[in-house]
N, C-alpha and C positions, 0 to 999 in steps of 0.2 A: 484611715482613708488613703487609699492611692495616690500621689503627684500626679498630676494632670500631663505632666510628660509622659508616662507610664500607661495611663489609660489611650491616651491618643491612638496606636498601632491597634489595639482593641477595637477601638470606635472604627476608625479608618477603615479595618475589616469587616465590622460587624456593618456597616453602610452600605460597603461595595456587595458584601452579602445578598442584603435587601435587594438591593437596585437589582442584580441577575435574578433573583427571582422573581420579582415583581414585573418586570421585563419578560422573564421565561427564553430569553437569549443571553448568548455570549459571546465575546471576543476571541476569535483563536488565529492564532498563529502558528508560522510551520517554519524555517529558515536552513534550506539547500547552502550547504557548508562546502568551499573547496577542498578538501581535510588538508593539511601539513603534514605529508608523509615521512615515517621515519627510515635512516640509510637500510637497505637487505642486508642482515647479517642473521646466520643462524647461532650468535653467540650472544649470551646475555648481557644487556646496556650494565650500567650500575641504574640504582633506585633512582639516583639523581640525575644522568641523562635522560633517564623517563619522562620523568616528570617534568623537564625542561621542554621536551615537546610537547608535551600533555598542554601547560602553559597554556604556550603559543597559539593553540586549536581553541583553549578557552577564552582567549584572550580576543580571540573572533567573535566565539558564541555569546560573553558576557558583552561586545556592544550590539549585536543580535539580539541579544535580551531585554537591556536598555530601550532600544528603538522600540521594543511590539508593546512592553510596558508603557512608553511614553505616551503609543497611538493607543491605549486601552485594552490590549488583548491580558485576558483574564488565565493565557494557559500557550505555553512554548513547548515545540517538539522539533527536536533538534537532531538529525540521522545517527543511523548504524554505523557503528567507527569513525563517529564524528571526531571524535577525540583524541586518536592514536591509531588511525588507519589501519592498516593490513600487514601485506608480506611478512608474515610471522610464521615462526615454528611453536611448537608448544611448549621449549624450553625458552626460545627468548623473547615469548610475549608475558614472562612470568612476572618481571620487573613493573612492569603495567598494571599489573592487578591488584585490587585493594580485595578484601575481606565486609563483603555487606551483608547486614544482618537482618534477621525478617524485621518487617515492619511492625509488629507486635509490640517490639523492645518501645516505641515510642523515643524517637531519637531527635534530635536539631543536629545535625555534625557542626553548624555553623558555632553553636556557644556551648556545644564539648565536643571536641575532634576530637577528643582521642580515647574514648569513653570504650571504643572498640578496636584498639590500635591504632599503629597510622592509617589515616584516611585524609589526605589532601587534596586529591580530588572531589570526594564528598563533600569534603567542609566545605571547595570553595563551589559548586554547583549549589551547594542549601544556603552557603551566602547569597549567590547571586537570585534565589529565589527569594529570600528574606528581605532583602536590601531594596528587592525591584516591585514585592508585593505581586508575586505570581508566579503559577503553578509552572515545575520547569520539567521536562523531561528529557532525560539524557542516555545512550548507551557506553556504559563501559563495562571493565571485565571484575568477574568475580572470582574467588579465590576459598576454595574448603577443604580443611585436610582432613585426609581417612587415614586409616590401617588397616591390618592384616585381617582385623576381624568383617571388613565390609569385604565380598568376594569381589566385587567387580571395582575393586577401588584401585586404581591407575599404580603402575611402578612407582614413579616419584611421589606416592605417598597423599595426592590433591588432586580434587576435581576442579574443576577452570571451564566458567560459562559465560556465553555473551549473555551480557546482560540490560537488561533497561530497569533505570530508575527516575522515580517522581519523586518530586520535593511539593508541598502546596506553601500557600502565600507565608506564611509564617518560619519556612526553610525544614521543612519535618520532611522525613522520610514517610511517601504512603503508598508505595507501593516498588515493588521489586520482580521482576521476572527473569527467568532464564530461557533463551530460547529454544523449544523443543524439537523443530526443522530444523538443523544444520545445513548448510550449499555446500555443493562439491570445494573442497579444499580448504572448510574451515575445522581442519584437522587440530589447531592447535587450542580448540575448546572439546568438550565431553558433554555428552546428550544426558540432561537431566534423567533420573528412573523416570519420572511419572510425567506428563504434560501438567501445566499448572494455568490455571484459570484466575485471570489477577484482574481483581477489582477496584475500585474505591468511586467512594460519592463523594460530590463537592457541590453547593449549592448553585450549580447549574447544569445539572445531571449525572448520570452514572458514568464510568469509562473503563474500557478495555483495552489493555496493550497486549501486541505481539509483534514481531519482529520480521521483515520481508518476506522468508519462505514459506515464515508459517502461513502465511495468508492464504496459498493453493491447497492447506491442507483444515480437515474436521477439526482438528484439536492442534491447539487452541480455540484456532479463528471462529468457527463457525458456532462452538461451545458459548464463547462468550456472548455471540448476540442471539442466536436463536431459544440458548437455555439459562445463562446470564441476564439476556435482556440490557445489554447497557445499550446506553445514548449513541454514545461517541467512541470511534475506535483512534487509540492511538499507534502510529505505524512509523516508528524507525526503520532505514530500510538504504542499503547500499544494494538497488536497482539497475539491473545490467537490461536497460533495454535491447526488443528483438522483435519487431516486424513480423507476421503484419499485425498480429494479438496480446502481444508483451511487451509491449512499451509503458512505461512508468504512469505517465498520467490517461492514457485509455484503459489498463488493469483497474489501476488503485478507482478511477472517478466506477468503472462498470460493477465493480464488487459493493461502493456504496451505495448505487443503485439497485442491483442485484437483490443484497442484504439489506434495504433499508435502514441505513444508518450512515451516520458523519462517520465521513476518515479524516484522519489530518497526518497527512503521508509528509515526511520529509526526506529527502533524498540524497546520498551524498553527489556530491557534481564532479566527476572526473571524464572531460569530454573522451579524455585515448580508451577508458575500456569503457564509452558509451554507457557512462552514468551522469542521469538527468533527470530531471522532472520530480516536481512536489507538486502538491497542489490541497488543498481546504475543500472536500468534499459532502455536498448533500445527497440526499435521497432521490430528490430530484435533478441533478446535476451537478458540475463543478461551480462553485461560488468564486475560487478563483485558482489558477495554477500557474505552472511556469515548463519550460519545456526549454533551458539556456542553448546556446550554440557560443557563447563566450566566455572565459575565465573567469574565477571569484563566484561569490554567495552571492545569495538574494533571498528576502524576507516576504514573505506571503500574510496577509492580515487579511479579515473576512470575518464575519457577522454568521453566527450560527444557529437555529433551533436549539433550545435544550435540551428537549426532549420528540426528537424530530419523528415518532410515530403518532403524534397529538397535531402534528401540524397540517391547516388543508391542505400545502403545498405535497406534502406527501404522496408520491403514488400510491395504487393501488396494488392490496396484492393480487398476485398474479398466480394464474394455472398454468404451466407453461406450453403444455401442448393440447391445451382448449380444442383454440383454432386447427391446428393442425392436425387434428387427428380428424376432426371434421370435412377435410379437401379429399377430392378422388385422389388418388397417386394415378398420374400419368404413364402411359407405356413411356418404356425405354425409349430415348433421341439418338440419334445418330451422331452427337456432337457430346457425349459422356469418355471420359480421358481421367485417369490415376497422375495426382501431382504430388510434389511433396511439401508438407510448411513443418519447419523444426522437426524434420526427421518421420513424421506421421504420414503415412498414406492416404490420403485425401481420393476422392472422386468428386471429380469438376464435369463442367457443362457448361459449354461457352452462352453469354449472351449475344446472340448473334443477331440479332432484331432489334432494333429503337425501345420496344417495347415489347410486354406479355407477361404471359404465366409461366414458371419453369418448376419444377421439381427436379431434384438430384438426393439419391438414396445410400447408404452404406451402412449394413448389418438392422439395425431397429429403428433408426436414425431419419426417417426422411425429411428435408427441409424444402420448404413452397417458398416461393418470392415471386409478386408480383410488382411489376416496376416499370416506369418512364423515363426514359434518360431526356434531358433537355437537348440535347443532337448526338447522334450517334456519329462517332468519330473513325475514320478508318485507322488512322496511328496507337488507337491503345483498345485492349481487348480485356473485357470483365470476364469472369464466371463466379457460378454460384456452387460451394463445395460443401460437402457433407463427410466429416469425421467420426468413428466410433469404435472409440478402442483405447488399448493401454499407451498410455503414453510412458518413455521408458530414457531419455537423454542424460537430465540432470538429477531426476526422481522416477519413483513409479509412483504414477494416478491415472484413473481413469477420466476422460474427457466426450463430451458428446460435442459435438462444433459445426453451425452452421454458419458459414460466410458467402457475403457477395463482397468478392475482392477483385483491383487492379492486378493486371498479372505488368512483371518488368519492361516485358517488351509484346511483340505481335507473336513472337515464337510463342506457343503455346507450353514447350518443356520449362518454361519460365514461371509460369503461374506458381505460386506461393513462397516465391523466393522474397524476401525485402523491398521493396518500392516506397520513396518517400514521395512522389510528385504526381499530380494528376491532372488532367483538364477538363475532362465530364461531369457536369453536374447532372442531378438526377432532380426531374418535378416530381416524382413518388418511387415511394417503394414501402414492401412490405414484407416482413419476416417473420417469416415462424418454421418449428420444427416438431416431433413426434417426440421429444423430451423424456425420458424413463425417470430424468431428474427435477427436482427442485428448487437445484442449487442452479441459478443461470443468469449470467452478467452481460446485459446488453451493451455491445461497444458502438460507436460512430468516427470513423477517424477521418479527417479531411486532409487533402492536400497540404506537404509541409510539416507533418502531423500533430496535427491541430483539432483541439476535443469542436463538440457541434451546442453548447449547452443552450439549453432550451429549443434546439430544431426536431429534434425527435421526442417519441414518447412511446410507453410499454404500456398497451391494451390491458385489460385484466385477464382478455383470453389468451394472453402469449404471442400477441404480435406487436413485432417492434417498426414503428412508422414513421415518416418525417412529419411532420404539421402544415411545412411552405416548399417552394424548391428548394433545396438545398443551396447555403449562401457561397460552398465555396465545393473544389470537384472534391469527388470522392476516394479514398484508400481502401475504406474497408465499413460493411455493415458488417456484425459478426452477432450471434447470439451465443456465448462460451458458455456452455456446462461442465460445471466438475461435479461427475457422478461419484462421490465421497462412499456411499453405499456398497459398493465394489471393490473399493482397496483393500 
């Protein structure tokens, strides 16, 4: 027979077990890291300056952890280069990286580190997962050496991926991924051969990780919930917000509406290159986020479905150009004008009336909006724009894109530039567009920019509507599609 000191961790687990299922919810948390960056040098630290910053970043995260533990969250997600931030080369982010192994090996790094060489960071992230009784998730870097015989295997002998890893309550490795979107200038990791589709179940539903870029793209993201099926997506992510349709918490909350599924987006926070925003997202809205304008972290907790396609709160799914293909398309207006948003050729149409029906069309694209402004203001000027085509900046993908947005100023050459402020509120409106896609993430973004959760709602026919007047003015109605089928 066991010591009843021995069985306890057992029990203790096998209860909290029960309780999420019997429940059929969970606790999750998210926690927006300021990262501790390390000096720019393109020469390699020693192991042990490494790791002395590495520390420092964990020594954040593990009271972060602590706290979401204490308040009950069942599962932490902690950002993209949480841990050892940026400005690296590929030779002197080498120092940083440990060597992880699939999940298969069945590993605790906490009660054998070093079962697969050094691993100090592993031990102590599966400690602080062990210690704290909950699932942790973290990104750091990976480390695998090739030779001669792999063709595509790098000069210096090793491949080097960002990477995200899970620990669950017991401090186990169960899951590992590589990311398969790189961003412009994260040259000093290498693009896995294959995309990898990374699961694991825990008894409060299934989960999917991938990491910031991939989210605009098929594979991973889309793989995972549409052919995967899991619950919950988990989303590390050093988020360069960008006005008026890429900002942190209006993407992440519109993709888990889109996609019918929980995010739990964590975000690194550095205000000077405008990284912000985390936020706990449902299907039917954000449950909670954060959008900082001041220094330091902050910890996000929030109560989630399990399995949030069983739940009524669930929308419905949707046809996306139902309604819209159903409306007459109107002649041409005398008020249609080419703007630009992030470099894309847009065709706008001013709202130039309190109220009405507008169409604006570009390539297969036409997007209808009907709407009430609560006063129509002569100091700031709407239009309704229609996008259809490659998008080509920082990636190539196709986009289909209907918005009714704030333009900067009265000047019209202004429309799609940036704007955070607004004063008109709208008593209705209504969106929809001619969709060739499937893939379509309804946004709402209010003055300040600020999500609307629970003011709006997506019809099953494709249109996206307020429910009341809108409580605060508007930025942007947007209906984004990524035509994934075209890339």
């Amino acid at each position: 027979m066991l010591p009843s000191q021995a069985l306890l961790p057992a029990v203790v687990f096998a209860l909290a077990a029960l309780q999420a299922l019997a429940s059929d919810t969970f606790m999750a948390a998210v926690y927006e890291h300021a990262v501790i960056l390390p000096d720019p040098t393109e020469e390699p630290v020693s192991p042990s300056h490494a790791l002395a910053l590495m520390n420092k970043n964990m020594d954040v995260l593990e009271g972060a952890i602590k706290e979401a533990a204490q308040q009950g969250a069942h599962i932490i997600v902690t950002p993209e280069d949480g841990i050892y931030g940026w400005r690296f080369t590929r030779e002197s982010i080498y120092p940083y990286l440990e060597d992880i192994p699939d999940p298969v090996v069945n590993w605790i790094p906490c009660t054998d580190p070093s079962r697969f060489g050094p691993a100090p960071v592993q031990e102590r992230l599966s400690c602080m997962a062990r210690n704290n009784s909950i699932y942790v998730v973290a990104n750091i870097g990976d480390k695998k050496p090739c030779d001669s015989s792999d063709p595509s295997c790098p000069r210096d002998g090793r491949y080097q991926y960002n990477t995200d890893v899970v620990y669950d309550t017991q401090g186990k490795l169960v899951a590992r991924y590589h990311k398969y979107n790189l961003f412009v200038g994260e040259d000093q990791f290498n693009y896995p051969k294959e995309p990898e589709a990374v699961t694991f179940e825990t008894p409060f539903g299934k989960f999917g990780i991938f990491t910031c870029f991939d989210m605009l793209f098929y594979e991973p993201a889309v793989v995972l919930v549409s052919k995967m099926q899991v619950d919950t997506v988990l989303f590390p992510t050093a988020w360069m917000n960008l006005l008026p349709f890429l900002t942190a918490i209006e993407f992440h909350s519109a993709w888990a509406t889109g996609m019918r599924v929980n995010v739990l987006a964590a975000n690194t926070h550095n205000t000077s290159m405008d990284m912000t925003g985390s936020g706990i997202y449902a299907p039917a809205g954000a449950r909670t986020y954060s959008n900082m304008t001041t220094e330091g972290g902050h910890l996000l907790i929030a109560e989630l479905d399990a399995h949030p396609r069983l739940s009524p709160a669930s929308p419905p799914a949707v046809t996306w150009n139902s309604y819209a293909l159903s409306v007459e398309r109107l002649s041409q207006n005398d008020h249609e004008f080419t703007g630009i948003v992030f470099e894309d050729p847009f065709t706008f149409t001013e709202l130039t009336k309190p109220g009405g029906n507008l169409t604006v069309c570009q390539k297969d694209l036409c997007c209808h909006l009907k709407y009430k402004m609560a006063e129509k203001r002569d100091d700031e000027v709407y239009v309704l724009g229609a996008f259809d085509g490659l998008h080509v900046i920082e990636g190539q993908y196709y986009l289909q894109i209907c918005s009714l947005l704030k333009c900067p100023s009265t000047n019209l050459s202004t429309c799609g530039e940036p704007v955070e402020t607004a004063q008109t509120k709208f008593e209705m409106f209504s969106l929809s567009g001619t969709f060739g896609t499937s893939y379509v993430f309804p946004e709402v973004l209010y003055s300040g920019v600020q999500l609307a959760p629970g003011e709006f709602e997506v019809l099953a026919d494709g249109r996206l509507i307020n429910r009341n007047t809108t409580s605060k003015p508007v930025l942007t109605v947007t209906l984004f599609g990524r035509w994934y089928e075209k890339d």
